[in-house]
C-alpha positions as CSV (number, residue, x, y, z in Angstrom):
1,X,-10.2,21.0,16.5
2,X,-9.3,19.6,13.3
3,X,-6.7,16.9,13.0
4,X,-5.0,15.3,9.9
5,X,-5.7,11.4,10.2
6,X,-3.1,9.2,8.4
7,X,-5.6,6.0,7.5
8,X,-3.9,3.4,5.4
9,X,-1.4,5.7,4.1
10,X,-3.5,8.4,2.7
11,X,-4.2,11.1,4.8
12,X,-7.3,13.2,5.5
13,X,-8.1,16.4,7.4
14,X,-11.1,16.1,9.7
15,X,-12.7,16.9,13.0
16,X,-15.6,15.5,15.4
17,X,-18.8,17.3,16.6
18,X,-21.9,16.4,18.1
19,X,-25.4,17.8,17.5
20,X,-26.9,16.2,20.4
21,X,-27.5,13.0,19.1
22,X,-25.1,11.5,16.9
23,X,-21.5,11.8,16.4
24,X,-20.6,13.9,13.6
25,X,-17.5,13.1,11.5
26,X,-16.4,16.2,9.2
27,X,-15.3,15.4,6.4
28,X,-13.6,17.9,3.2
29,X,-16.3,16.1,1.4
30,X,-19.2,16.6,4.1
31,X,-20.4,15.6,7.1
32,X,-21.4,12.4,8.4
33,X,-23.6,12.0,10.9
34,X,-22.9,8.3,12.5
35,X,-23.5,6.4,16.3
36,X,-21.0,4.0,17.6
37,X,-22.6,1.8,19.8
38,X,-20.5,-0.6,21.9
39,X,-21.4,-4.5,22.0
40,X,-20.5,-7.3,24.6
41,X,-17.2,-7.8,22.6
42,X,-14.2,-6.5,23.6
43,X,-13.4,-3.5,21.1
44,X,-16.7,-4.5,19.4
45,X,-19.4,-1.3,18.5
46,X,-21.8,-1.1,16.1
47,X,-21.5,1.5,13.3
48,X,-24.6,3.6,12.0
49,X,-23.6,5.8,9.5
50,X,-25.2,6.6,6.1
51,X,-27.9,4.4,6.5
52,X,-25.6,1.7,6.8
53,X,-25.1,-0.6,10.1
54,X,-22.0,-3.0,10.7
55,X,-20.4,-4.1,13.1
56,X,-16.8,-3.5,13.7
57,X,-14.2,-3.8,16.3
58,X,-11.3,-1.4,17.6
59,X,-7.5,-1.5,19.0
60,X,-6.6,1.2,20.0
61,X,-2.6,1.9,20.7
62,X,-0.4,4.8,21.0
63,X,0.3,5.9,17.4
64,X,-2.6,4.3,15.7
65,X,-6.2,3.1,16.0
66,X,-7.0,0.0,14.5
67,X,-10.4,-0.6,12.8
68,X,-11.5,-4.0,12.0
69,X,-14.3,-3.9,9.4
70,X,-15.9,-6.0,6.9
71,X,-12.8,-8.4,7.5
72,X,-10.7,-5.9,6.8
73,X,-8.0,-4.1,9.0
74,X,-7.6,-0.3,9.0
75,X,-4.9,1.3,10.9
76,X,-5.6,4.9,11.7
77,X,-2.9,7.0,13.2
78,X,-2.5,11.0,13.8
79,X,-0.7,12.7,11.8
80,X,1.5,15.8,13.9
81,X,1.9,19.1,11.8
82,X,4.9,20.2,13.4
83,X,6.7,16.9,12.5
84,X,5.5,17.0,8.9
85,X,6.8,20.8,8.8
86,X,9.9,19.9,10.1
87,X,11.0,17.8,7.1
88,X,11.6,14.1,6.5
89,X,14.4,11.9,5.9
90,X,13.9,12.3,2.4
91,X,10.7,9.6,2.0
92,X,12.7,6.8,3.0
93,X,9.8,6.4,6.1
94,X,7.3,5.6,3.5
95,X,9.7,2.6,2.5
96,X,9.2,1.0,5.9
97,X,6.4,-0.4,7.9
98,X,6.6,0.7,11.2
99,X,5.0,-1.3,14.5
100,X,1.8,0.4,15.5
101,X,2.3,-1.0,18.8
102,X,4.0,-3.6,20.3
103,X,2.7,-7.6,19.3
104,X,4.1,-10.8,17.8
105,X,4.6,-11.9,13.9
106,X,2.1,-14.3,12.3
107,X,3.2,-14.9,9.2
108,X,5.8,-13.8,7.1
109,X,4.8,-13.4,3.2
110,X,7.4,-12.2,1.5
111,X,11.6,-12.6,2.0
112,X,14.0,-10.0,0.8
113,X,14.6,-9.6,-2.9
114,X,10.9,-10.0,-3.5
115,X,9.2,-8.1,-6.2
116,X,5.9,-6.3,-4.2
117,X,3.1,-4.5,-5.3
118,X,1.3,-1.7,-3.6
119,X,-1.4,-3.3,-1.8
120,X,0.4,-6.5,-1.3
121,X,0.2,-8.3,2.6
122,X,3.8,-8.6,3.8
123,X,3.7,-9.4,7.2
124,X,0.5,-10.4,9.4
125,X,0.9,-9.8,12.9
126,X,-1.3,-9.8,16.1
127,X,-1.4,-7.4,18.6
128,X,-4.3,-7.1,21.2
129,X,-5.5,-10.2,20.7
130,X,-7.1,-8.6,17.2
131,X,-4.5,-9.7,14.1
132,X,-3.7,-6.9,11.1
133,X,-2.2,-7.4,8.0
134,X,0.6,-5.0,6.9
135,X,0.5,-4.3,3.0
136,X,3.4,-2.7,1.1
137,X,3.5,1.0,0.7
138,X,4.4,0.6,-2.9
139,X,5.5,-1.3,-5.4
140,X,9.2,-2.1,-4.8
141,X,11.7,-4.6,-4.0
142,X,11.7,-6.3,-0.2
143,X,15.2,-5.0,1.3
144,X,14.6,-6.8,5.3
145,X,12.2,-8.4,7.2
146,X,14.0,-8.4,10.4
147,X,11.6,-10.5,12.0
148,X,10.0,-14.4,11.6
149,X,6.6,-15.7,12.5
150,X,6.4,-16.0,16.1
151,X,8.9,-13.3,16.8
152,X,7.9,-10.2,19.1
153,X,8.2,-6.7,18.6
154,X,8.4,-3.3,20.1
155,X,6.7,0.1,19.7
156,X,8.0,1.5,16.5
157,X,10.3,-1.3,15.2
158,X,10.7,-1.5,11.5
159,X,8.8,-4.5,10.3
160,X,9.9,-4.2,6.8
161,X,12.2,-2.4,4.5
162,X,11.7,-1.7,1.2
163,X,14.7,-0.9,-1.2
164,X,14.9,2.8,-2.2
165,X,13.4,3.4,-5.3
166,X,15.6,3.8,-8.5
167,X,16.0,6.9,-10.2
């Protein structure tokens, strides 16, 4: 069955088969044959996939997958067609970063009134004993950061705001 995958913001229609062997991840470019082989870390496998082994590790939580790769964080989450054809509040969700999963603040970066740039960490938090750092969306300006370093969170709370852009 093919699902749309929201990872880092963009998102991507794919599926999974198997021819036997390896794991197949079907791609609109192609498909990539790939094993993921667990190791004696918890949430650690071993990647083989074009030609290519590393190692990475995975947290897994309700809305989102996290993969931890070449010291990098990924979050992966599903993307549900019936709430993407029901509308959305207008974009104002891609202003916010939304909690993954429940886990405590590491460090705050940035304060409201901050002048961001696409790409840049905000917040670093840990959840699972695995840490992620949360980039913003887009360029913008920081509206709230409701929580400080060493604060916990909930399942869906709104890490950070950023101001709605001008017209």
């Amino acid at each position: 069955m093919r699902r749309i995958f929201q990872i880092d913001g963009e998102e991507t229609e794919c599926w999974l088969s198997h021819d036997g062997t390896n794991l197949i991840v079907n791609m609109p470019d192609g498909p990539v044959p790939c094993r993921l082989d667990p190791t004696s870390e918890p949430g650690g496998y071993v990647l083989r996939a074009r030609g290519r082994v590393q190692e990475l590790r995975l947290a897994v939580g309700p809305d989102a997958t996290f993969v931890h790769l070449n010291g990098r964080a990924y979050a992966i989450g599903r993307v549900d067609p019936a709430e993407r054809l029901a509308g959305s509040d207008g974009g104002a969700a891609d202003d916010r970063i939304i909690a993954p999963m429940p886990g405590v603040v590491v460090a705050v970066n940035a304060k409201p009134g901050d002048q961001v740039k696409e790409g840049q960490i905000l917040l670093v938090i840990e959840s699972m004993k695995l840490e992620t750092s949360l980039a913003a969306p887009r360029d913008g300006v920081v509206a709230e950061i409701p929580f400080a370093a060493g604060d916990s969170f909930g399942l869906k709370a709104t890490l950070a705001q950023l101001a709605p852009e001008e017209d």
